[in-house]
N, C-alpha and C positions, 0 to 999 in steps of 0.2 A: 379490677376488683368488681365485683358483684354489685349492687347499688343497694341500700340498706333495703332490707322486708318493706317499710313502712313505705318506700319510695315507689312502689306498685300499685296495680290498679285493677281490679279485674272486671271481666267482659265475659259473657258466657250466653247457650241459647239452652240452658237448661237441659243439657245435654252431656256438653262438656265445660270446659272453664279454660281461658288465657291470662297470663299476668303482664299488664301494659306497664314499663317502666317509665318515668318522667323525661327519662330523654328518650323516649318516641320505642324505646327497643322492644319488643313481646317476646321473653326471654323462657317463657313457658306456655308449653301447651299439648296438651293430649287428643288423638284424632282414634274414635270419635266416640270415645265416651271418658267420665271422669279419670277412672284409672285403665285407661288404655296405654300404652308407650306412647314416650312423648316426641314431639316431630321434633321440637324448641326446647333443647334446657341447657341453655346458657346458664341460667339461675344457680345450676349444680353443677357449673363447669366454666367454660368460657364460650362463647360467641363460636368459636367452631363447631361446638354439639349444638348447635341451631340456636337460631334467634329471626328475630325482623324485624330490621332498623327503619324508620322513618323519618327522618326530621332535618332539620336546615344543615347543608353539609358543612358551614362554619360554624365554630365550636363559638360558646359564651354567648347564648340565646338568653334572653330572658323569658321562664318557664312559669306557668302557670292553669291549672288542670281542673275540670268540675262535670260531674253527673250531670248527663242535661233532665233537666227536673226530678220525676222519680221514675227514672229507668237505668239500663246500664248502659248507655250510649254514654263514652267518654270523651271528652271535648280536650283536647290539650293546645294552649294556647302557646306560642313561639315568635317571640319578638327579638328581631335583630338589628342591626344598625342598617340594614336597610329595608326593611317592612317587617309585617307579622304576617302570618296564616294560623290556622288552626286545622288539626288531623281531627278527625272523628272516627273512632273504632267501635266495631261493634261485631256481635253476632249473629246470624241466621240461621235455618235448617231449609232443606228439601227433606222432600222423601230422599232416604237411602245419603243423604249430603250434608253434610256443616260447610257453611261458609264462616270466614273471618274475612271483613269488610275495612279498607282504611280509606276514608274519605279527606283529600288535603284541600281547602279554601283558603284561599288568599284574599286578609284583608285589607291590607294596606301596602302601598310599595311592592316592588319584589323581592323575591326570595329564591335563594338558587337551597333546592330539596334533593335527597341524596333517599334511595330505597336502596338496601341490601338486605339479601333474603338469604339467609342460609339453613335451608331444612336438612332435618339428619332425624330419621328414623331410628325406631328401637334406642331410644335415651341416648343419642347423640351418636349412636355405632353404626350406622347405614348411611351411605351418602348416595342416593337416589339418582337413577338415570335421568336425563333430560333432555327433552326433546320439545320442539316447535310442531303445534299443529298447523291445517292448513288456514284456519280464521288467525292466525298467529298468536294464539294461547299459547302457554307454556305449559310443558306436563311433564310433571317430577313423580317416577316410579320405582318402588324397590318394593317387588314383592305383592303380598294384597294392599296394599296402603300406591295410594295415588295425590297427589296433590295441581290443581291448576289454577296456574296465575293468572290472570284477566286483566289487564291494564293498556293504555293508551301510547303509555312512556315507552319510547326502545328501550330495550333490555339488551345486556350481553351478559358473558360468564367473563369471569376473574379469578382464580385462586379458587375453584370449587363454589364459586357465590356469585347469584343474581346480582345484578348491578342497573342499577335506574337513577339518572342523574336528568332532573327537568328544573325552570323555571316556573314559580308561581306568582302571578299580578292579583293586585286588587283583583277580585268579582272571576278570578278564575278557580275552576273545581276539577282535580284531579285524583279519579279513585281508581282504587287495589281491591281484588278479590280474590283471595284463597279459597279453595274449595277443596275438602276431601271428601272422597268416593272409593269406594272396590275396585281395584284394577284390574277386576275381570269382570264390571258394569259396565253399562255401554258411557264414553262420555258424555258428564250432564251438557245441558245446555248452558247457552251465554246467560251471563246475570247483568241485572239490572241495581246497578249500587245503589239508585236514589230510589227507586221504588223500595226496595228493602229497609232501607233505612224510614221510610215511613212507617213502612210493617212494623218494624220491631218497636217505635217510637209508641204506634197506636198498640200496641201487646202491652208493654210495660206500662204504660198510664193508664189504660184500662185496667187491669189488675191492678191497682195502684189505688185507680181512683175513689174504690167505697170509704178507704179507710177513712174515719175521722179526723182532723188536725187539731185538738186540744191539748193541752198541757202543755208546759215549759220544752218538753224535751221529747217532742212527737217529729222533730226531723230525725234527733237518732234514731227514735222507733223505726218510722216508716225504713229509712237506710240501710238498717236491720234486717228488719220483714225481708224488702228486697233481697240481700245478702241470703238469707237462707230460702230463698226460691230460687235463684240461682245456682246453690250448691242444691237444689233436689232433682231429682230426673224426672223429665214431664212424663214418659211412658210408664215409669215401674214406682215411682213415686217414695224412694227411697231417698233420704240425706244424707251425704256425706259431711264426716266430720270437719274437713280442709279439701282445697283444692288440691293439694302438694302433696309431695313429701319430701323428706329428711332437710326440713329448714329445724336446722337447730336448736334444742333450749337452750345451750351455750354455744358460744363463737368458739370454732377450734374444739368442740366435743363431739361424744359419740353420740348420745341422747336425740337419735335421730330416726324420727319412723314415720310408713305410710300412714297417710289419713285419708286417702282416697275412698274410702269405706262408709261403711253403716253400722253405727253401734246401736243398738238397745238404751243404752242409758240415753242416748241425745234423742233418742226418738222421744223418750216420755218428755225431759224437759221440751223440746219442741213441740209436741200435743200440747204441754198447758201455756205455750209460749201462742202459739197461733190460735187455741179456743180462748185464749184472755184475750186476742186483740179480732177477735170474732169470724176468725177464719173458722172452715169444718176442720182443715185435716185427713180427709179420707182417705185420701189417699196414701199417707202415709200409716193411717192403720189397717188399712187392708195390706200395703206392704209389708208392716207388723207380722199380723197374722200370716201371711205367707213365707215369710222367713222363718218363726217358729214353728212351723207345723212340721209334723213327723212327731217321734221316740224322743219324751221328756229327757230321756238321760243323753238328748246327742243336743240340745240348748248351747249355743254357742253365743258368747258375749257381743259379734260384730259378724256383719256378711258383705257379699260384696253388692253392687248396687243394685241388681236383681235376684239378691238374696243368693248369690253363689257362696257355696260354704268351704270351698279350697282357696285360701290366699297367702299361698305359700310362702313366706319368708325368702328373699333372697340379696344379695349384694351387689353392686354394677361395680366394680374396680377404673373403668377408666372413666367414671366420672371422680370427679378432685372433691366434689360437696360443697355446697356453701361457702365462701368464705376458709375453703381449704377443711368444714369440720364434714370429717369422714368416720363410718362408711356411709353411703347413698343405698337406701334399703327401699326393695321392691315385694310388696306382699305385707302379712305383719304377722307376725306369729304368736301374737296375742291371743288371734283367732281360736286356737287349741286350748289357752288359758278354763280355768275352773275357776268363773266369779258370780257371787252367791246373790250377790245385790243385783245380779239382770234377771232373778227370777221378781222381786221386786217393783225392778223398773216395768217389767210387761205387765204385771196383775194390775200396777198403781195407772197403766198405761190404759188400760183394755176396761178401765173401772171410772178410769174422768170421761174415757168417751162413751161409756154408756151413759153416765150421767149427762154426758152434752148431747144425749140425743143420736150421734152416731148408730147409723144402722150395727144389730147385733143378735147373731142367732144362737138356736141350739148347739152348732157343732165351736161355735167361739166360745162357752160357757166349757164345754166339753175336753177344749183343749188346755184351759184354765184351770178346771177340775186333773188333769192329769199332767200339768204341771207343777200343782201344789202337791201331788200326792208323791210326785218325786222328789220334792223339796223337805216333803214330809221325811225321809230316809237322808237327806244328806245334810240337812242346812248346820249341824253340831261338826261338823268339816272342816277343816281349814281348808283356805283358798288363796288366790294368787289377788283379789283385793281389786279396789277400784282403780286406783294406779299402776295395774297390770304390771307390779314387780316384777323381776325374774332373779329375786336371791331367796324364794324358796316360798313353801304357802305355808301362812299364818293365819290365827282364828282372828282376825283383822275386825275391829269393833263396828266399822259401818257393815262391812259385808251381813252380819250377823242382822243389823238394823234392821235393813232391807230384804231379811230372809222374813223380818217381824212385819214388815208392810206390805207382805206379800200375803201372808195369812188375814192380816188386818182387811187391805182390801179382798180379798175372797170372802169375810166375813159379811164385809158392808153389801157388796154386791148381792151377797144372799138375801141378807137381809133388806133392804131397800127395794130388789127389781124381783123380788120371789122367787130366787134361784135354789132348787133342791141341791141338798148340801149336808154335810156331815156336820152341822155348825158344832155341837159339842165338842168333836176331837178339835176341829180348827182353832175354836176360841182356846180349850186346854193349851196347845201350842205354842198358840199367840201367847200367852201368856209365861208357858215356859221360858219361850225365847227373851222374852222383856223381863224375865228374873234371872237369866244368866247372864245377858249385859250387864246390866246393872250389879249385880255379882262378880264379874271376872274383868268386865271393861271402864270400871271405874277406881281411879286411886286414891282412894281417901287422901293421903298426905297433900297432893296436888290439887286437892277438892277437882276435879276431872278427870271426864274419861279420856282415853286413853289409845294408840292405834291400832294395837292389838293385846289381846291378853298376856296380862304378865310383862309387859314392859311400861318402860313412865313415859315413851317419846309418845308426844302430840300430831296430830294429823288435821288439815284441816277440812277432811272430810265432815269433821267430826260437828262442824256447824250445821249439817245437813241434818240433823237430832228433832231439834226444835222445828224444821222448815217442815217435816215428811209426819209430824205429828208422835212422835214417839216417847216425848215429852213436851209440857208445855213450856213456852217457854221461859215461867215464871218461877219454875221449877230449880231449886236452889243448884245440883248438879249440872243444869243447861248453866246458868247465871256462871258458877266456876269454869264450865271449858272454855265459856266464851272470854273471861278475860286470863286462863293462862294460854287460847289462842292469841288473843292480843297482847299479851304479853313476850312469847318465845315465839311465833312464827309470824308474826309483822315487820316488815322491814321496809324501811322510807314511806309506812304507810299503805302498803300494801301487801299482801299475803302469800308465803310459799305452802306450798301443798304440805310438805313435813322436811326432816334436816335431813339432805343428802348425802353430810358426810357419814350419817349413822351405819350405812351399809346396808339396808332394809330392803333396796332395791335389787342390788345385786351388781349397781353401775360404777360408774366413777363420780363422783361427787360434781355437783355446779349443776343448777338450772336458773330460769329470771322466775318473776311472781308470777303465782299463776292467774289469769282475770277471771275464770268463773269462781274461783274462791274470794277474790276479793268483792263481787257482788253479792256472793250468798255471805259474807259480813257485813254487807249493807243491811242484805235481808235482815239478817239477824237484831241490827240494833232499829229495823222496824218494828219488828216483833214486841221486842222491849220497850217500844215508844221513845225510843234518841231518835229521835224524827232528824232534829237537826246534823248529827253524825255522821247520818244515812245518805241527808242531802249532801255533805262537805266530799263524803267518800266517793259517791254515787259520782259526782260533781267532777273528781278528782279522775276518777275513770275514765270519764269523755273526754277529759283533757288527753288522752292517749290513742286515741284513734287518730289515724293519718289524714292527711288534707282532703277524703274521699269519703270520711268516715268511714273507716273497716279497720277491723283489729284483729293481730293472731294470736296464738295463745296463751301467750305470756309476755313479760315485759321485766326490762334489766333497769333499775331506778340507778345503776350507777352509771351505765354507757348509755342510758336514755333512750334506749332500741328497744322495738319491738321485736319478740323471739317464737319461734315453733312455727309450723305449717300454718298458712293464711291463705285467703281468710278464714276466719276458725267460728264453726258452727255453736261452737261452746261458748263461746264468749260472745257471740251476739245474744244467744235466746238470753243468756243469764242478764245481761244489759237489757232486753226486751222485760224481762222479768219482773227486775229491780226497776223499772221506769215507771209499770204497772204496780208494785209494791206503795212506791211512796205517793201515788194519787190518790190511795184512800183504802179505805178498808173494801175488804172483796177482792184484793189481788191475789196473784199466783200463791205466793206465800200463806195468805188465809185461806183459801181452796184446797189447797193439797195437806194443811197442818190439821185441817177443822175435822171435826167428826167424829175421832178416835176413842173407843176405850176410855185409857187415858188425857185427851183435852177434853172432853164431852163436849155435848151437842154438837150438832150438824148443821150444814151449809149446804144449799145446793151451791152446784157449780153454775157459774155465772148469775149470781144473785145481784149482778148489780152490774147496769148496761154499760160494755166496752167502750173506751172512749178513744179505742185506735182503728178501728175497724167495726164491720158488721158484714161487709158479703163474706159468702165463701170463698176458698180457694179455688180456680178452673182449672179442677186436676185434670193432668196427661197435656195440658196448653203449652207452647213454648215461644219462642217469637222465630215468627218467620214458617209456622209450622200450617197455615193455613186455614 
């Protein structure tokens, strides 16, 4: 059986990403970029669709595992009845190469250590030739994909699998290096485990080290931050939403898809996530803009890491999934989806960072102008919604929201950086749209609004109201959704996105709670000044992060597992968010709600000096990248 999600660990050179399991196994991994096919995915299958075992070859170790300070060099610690060691993994690049590094030190006694490697290309379905060079490398080839072993230990074959069996003493150090390369490159040269392992040490604490350490709860930040530079790409500076895919919202469901991607909505929550804690970001808005550029009516809700706009939906059959929940989907076909709140998320995106100072010219104003103007013809639409349902599109109340915070900030920008603009139709608009919410997405009887027009079921999108400035939040209709959210979608204290079994989706019923929702109900009783709530909740959340701090993207309060693709980009910034929320007025929350129309007055952005950071991000840097 699989080892629970939370039982992982990941390791990445900002390139790609591997998940380290507690018992030494790297059960996943793609070469050599996030959603590339994966060499290792045991995770969605068993140990024969690749994995890489490392650790004491008698069973009943006692385990224990830690970030070495703030980087992603993993430390797993293995005591047994006759010594301990500890492995250290980690990542690097070349030009043109990723390495995955496992470093074994022995501290005490010895240790008899067992390597088995078993790679499988194209999602477990290739099982690679292999061959000995003449320096006695090993080199696993099928295809353009190459992999080479570098180790000290004899190796032989078994049953299709590397086999490395050594002894470790006190003060002795035994390392592994996997490397992939094109196998029509010439091969790289030999590597050096401990020099790299310096590289990558001094890359991460360097990037590391501006941030500030105040507040209560500045190790999860920093943990965080980490986490989502890891899942970005240092060359094209894109985020993906998870390393994975098809880890389940339910054990034994279908509710199973890529997150190897780039969405538009994570991009903006991440812009106010990294300008609150005093990163620039640039990188990822100039990725921004280079994904949305072209013909307003081809806006697509997600791309792929360099902004590719094909990410075809498809199924693998002989991978078994998770925990047996099938199917194992490659692509996502969401991508195709018509969702009205990413024209939203770009304007609210493209509009904090001109306020942070972000470089910004005429043809990014240009493209802005000629994406409201297409939002102008369609945003009275139904659409397929933030939860990228597939039972059918509805005029879904957030989608509508965010058609209003699109026009909203095109207003602002005009107004504020004297951008020529049609302000009268836009404001007419804006305000159209914020009297047919309020008209068709509210149900009196329920004193709230509502998921989409014409029904009474609740969404918990619908806390995002108050946060994006659409009302305030002292507003008697915010005041109601937020406690018939707390009322019908809280469960053991924490928040499902809406009820499954309504059909809404289009799926099968059962997911766990979702964690960006149950932080933007933190936000919310900030808003409100339940200061104390906010801490109990907020509080309640970190208690769910794994012994590594990381979380994916939802969580089951009855089987106490962590569920969905991890680590999940979503759930850190919104944790990043809410950390920033309850330190004082000026967070994400009053930044993004201030200014509107309806709250009145204005904020600038960053009115009040970060207290987790101040350098910028070294976009395109990676470790090991020189």
């Amino acid at each position: 059986m699989a080892s629970r999600i939370e039982d992982y660990a990941a390791i990445g050179n900002c390139e790609t990403l591997a998940l380290v399991g507690r018992d030494g196994s790297i059960d996943w991994l793609c070469f050599p970029r996030f959603d590339s096919a994966a060499c290792f995915s045991a995770l969605l299958g068993d140990s024969e669709q690749g994995r890489w075992l490392v650790a004491p070859a008698s069973d009943g170790a006692e385990i224990s595992r830690r970030y070495r300070d703030d980087t992603l060099i993993l430390e797993t610690t293995f005591k047994t009845a006759s010594g301990s060691v500890c492995v250290v993994d980690f990542m690097s690049r070349r030009e043109g190469v990723s390495d995955l590094v496992r470093i074994v030190r022995g501290i005490h006694g010895t240790v008899a250590m067992r390597s088995e490697l078993v790679a499988r290309f194209e999602y477990g379905s290739v099982v690679p030739w292999v061959s000995r060079k003449e320096d006695r490398r090993l080199e696993l080839t099928a295809g353009a994909d190459r992999l080479i072993l570098e180790t000290r230990v004899p190796l032989r074959g078994a049953n299709r699998r590397t086999i490395g069996e050594f002894d470790v003493a006190a003060g002795d150090e035994v390392a592994f290096t996997l490397s992939w390369s094109r196998s029509y490159r010439p091969v790289p040269p030999p590597f050096r485990a401990t020099d790299a392992l310096a590289e990558v040490e001094l890359f991460w604490s360097s990037w590391a080290a501006p941030i500030k350490r105040s507040g209560e709860w500045s190790e999860a930040v920093v943990r965080s931050l980490l986490t989502l530079k890891a899942l970005s790409h240092r060359e094209t500076g894109g985020i993906v939403a998870a390393g994975t895919t098809s880890l389940p919202e339910k054990i034994g469901g279908t509710r199973n898809w890529d997150y190897r991607f780039c969405w538009l909505r994570d991009a903006t929550f991440t812009l106010y996530a990294l300008l609150e804690a005093g990163f620039l970001g640039e990188a990822l808005r100039l990725w921004l803009l280079r994904a949305v550029a072209g013909s307003p009516d081809d806006l697509q809700i997600m791309y792929g890491v360099a902004g590719e706009r094909r990410l075809v939906e498809y199924e693998v059959p002989w991978l078994s999934g998770y925990q047996k929940s099938e199917p194992v989907r490659i692509g996502n076909a969401a991508a195709g989806q018509v969702q009205l709140d990413v024209y939203g998320e770009v304007l609210d995106a493209l509009y904090v960072a001109r306020r942070a100072g972000l470089a910004a010219n005429a043809a990014t104003w240009g493209l802005e102008c000629a994406l409201i103007a297409h939002l102008e013809t369609i945003w009275d639409q139904p659409d397929d919604g933030i939860w990228e349902v597939r039972g059918g599109r509805k005029h879904f109340t957030h989608s509508k929201v965010m058609a209003w915070v699109a026009f909203d900030r095109a207003v602002r920008s005009s107004e504020e950086f004297g951008l020529e603009a049609p302000l009268d139709r836009w404001r007419a608009i804006r305000d159209r749209i914020h009297r047919r919410v309020c008209d068709d997405g509210f149900d009196v009887k329920q004193n709230s609004f509502v998921q989409s027009f014409g029904v009474t079921a609740l969404d918990a999108s619908l806390l995002l109201l108050p946060i994006v400035g659409f009302l305030p939040a002292s507003d008697p209709r915010v005041l109601g959704t937020l406690a018939a959210i707390e009322q019908n979608l809280v469960r053991d204290g924490f928040v499902l996105r809406y009820h499954t079994t309504a059909g809404t989706d289009g799926l099968p019923p059962g997911e766990g709670a979702f964690l960006a929702c149950s932080f933007w109900l933190a936000d919310n009783y900030v808003l409100q000044g339940r200061i104390d709530e906010a801490r109990a909740l907020f509080t309640r959340l970190l208690s769910l992060r794994n012994d590594v701090g990381l979380l994916a993207e939802e969580y089951d309060p009855s089987s106490k597992r962590q569920l969905g693709n991890f680590p999940q980009a979503f759930s850190h910034l919104a944790l990043i968010n809410t950390a920033r929320n309850l330190m004082g007025a000026g967070g994400p929350v009053d930044q993004r709600s201030a200014g509107s129309s309806e709250t009145g007055g204005t904020k600038g952005f960053g009115s009040r000096a970060s207290s987790v950071g101040e350098a910028p991000i070294k976009d395109g840097s990676a470790p090991g990248s020189g």
